[in-house]
Every structure is written in structure tokens, then in C-alpha cells.
N, C-alpha and C positions, 0 to 999 in steps of 0.2 A: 237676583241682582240684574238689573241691566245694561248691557253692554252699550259702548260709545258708540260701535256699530249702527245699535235699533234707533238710540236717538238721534243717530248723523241722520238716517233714514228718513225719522217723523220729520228733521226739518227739511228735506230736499224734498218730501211729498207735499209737506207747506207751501214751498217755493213753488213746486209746480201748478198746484192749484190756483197759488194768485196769480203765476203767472197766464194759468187758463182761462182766469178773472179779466185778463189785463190791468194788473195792478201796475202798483207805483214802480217803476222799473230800479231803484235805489231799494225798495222791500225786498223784491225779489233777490235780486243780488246779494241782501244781509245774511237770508235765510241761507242763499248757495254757500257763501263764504264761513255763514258757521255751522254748516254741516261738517266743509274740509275741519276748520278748527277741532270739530268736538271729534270728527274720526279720528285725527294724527294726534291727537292729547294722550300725553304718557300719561296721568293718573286719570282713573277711573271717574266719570262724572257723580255716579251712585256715591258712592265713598267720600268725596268731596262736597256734594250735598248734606249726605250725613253727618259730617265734621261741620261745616262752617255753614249752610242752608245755600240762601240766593245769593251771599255776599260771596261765597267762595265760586258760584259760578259764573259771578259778573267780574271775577280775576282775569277768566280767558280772553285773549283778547278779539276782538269781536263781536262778545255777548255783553251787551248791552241790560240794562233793565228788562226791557220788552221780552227779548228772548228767553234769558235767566226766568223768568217768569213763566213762561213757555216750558221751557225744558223740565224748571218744579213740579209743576203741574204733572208729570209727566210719569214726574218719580216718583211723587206720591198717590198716585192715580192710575198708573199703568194707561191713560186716558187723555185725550188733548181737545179741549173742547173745542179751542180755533182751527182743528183739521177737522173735526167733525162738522160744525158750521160750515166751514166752506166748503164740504162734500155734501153736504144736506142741500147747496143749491144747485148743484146737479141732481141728487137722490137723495131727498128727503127720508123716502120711503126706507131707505136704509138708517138713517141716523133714527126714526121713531121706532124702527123693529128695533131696536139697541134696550126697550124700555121695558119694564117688567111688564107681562100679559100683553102686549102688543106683537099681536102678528103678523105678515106682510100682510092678510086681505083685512085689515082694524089699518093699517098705516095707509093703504090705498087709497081707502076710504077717507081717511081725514086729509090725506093729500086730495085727492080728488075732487073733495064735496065741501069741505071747508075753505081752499085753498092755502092750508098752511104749510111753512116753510121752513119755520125754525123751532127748538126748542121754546123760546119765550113767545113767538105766536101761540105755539100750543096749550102752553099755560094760559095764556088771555082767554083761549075757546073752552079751556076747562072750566075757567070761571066767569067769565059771562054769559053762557049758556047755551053757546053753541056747538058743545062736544057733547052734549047729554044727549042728545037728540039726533044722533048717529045710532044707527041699528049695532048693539053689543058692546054698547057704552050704558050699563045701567050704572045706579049711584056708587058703587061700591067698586067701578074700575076708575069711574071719574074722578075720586076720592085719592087713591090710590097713584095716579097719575097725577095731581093737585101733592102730594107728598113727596113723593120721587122727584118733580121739577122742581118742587120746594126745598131742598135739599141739594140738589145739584148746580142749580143757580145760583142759590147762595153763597153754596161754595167755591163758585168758579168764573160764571158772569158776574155775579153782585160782587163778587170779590174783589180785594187788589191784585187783580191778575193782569194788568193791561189790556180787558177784552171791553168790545164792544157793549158800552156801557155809558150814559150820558148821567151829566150833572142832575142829581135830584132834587135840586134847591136848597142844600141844607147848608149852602155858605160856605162849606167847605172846599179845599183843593182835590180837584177830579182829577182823574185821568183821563176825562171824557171831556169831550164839549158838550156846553149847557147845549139845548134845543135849542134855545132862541136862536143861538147861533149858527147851527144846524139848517135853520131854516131858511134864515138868510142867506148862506151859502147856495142852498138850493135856489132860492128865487134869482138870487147873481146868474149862477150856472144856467139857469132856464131861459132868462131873461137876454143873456147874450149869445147863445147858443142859437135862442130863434131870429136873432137881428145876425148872425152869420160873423161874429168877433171872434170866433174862435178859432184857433187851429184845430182840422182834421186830421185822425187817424183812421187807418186803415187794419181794425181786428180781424186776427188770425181766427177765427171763430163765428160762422154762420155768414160769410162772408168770401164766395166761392171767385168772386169777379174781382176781390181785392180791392174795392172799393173806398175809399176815405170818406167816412160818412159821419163818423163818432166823434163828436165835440168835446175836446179835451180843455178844463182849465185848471192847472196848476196857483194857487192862491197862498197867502199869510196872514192871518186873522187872529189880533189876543195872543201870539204865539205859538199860534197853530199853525201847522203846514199842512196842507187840503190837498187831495189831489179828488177833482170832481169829473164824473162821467156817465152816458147812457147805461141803465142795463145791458150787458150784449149775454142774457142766460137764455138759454133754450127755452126756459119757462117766462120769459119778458116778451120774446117772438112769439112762443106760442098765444098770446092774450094780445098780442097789440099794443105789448103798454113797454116796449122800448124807445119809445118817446115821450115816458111819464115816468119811468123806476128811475130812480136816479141814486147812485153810490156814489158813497163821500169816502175816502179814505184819508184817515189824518194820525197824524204822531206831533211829539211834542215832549222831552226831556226822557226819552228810551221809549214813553209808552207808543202803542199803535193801536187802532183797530178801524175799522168799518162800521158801514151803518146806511141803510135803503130806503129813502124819501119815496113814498108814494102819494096819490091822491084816495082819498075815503072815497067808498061809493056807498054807505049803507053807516045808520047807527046817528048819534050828533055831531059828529067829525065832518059829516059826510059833506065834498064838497072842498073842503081845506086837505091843505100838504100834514102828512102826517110821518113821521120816525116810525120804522116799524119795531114790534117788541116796546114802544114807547109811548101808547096811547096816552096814560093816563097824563105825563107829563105835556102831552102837547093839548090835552083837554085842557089841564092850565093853563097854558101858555093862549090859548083862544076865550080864555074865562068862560067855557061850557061847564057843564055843572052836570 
């Protein structure tokens, strides 16, 4: 069973990752404030899970959907796919050893030579045909990995988990924003960011002279609450392209998640703003075929 302890933990490790993100400074804070909650909680969150599921842990006060969602996961999983994503964009390399048959010199490699980042890029390159074609990737690991992302994603991104997950057209109520709207946020954020309407911050993070450089804009869209900014990851510096990654962070009725606007440079995309982990969907949205 797990103790309130290990999960007050998982959520202060969330907190600091976004906060090393520079996330929404309101996220941040949720995450601090229900850590204390779930530490100083007389009953057991395990037990109360058990008894009553997500309903009896959105009782506490402070856990919200989003988080209760979070902490599920957690319980039933011993696993938090939202800290491992956000640790995956400093080391990757760690979040892909995590997978069966993949070793640090197979995870270097498809960080390195692929350039992927997340679990759902990696899936993309399993099935588009750009992970076969790494040295110790024959058919039967690509396979293999194509099952285990199949499974886990399903379970956890494709899920109702609150995670980083956009509308797939089916009409139904997301927890995600569609693309289209996605995009448009990014072309706002772009579009004023280079005409200089923005308020600067100054990130704690690759950012020695403490400079204010990073165009921050706060928005409300459909419902949504946005909080739009430059990549500031060590892997957006290292390529040049912290003046093209661009992170959307939004919530909206408990849920939250993220999501990283880039430009295609290869493939029929190439050229257009794209959702990452989201090709296929923004292939429609551009009516490429």
C-alpha cells in the first residue's frame, strides 16, 4: 500500500518540474498545496481510493479532478505518466530505458538520431518507419515497442486522465482542446510576441544575465485558460529552435495538461505549425492526405 507520504512526494516532484518548466505559476502552487493536503490527511489515500475511487479523492480539499486523476493513476500504477513526461523533457533517455528491451545505448540512439522526446513521438517513429531503421531495432523489437506504447497510452494518455491529449474529432466533450484551436493560439502567441505586445519574463533557467526575454501571454478561449510561452528546455537551445517550440499550457473544469507547437521540417507537414504527438490530427486540419 502506499503511503500519503510517497504521493505528497510524486506531487511536489510535479510541482517542481513545472515549476523548472516555468509553468503556470497557479499549477505550480496546486501541486505544492496538495502535496501538504495529502501529507497531513488522517485517512489513508490507498484505502479511500479503494472504497470510493476518484470520487472519494476529489473529497479532499484541494484535489480537484485534475489531480485526483493524478494521484489514480498512481495507485493504480505505482506510475505517473505526467512526471514522467515532464522528466522525459530534460532526459528522455531515461523515460525510454523505463520500456521493455530498451537500453540506455537503443534510448540514445532514438534520442539522438531520431530526435524524439516523448513517449507518443516514439510511437509515431515505430509506425512510420523511422525507428526500424536504427541499428537493433529489427522487426520484432519494433513490434514489441508498437504494443507496449499501445497499451500504455491507451491506458493513460488516450485515457480520461486529464493528460496531454487533444480533441479527435469525434464530437464529443474533450478534456483537450481541438487543434484547430491549438493552432491558433500559437499563431496569436507568435504573431504578437514578434510585434513585441507582450509582456517579458525573465526564466530562471539558461538565463545566467537574468534577462527578460521570454514572451509570456496569458489568454481565454472556448473556455479555456492558456498560458502560452518560448520553449526555455535545454534541448530547444541546443537546436535553435527557442524561438519556434512553443508550449501551450491550459485547463479548464479541473482538467490540465500541455502540449509543444513546432514547425515540420521533413514528411507532408513539412513547412506548417504542427502539435507534437499529434500529427495525424493536424494532417486534417491542413487537409493533407
Amino acid at each position: 500500500m502506499r503511503a500519503n507520504r510517497e504521493i505528497a512526494e510524486l506531487l511536489e516532484e510535479i510541482a517542481d518540474l513545472l515549476e523548472d518548466r516555468e509553468a503556470d505559476s497557479h499549477r505550480v502552487r496546486a501541486y505544492r498545496k496538495a502535496a501538504g493536503r495529502v501529507r497531513d490527511a488522517e485517512e489513508a489515500l490507498q484505502l479511500l481510493y479503494s472504497e470510493r475511487g476518484e470520487q472519494g479523492l476529489r473529497e479532499i480539499p484541494g484535489i480537484g479532478e485534475g489531480l485526483a486523476a493524478v494521484i489514480a493513476e498512481y495507485l493504480k500504477t505505482g506510475r505517473s505518466t505526467l512526471r514522467d513526461d515532464l522528466a522525459a523533457q530534460f532526459d528522455p533517455v531515461h523515460l525510454f530505458r523505463q520500456l521493455p528491451g530498451i537500453s540506455e545505448k537503443l534510448a540514445r540512439r532514438i534520442t539522438g538520431r531520431l530526435d524524439v522526446r516523448s513517449l507518443e513521438e516514439l510511437e509515431l517513429a515505430a509506425h512510420d518507419g523511422r525507428l526500424k531503421k536504427l541499428k537493433g531495432f529489427g522487426p520484432q523489437r519494433v513490434q514489441a515497442v508498437k504494443e507496449v506504447l499501445a497499451g500504455r497510452l491507451s491506458r493513460s494518455t488516450r485515457g480520461d486522465q486529464g493528460r496531454t491529449r487533444v480533441d479527435r474529432g469525434n464530437g464529443g466533450t474533450s478534456p483537450q482542446p481541438p487543434v484547430s484551436l491549438l493552432l491558433d493560439i500559437d499563431r496569436e502567441y507568435r504573431e504578437k510576441a514578434q510585434a513585441g505586445e507582450l509582456n517579458k519574463i525573465a526564466p530562471r533557467r539558461f538565463n545566467p544575465e537574468g534577462k527578460a526575454w521570454l514572451p509570456l501571454m496569458k489568454t481565454e478561449a472556448h473556455g479555456w485558460f492558456l498560458t502560452v510561452l518560448y520553449s526555455n528546455t535545454s534541448r530547444a537551445h541546443q537546436l535553435g529552435k527557442s524561438h519556434d517550440w512553443v508550449v501551450i499550457y491550459y485547463r479548464r473544469d479541473g482538467r490540465e495538461g500541455q502540449c509543444t507547437v513546432v514547425t515540420a521540417h521533413q514528411g507532408g507537414l513539412a513547412g506548417h505549425r504542427v502539435v507534437r504527438g499529434h500529427e495525424p490530427e493536424c494532417r486534417r486540419h491542413y487537409g493533407i492526405s
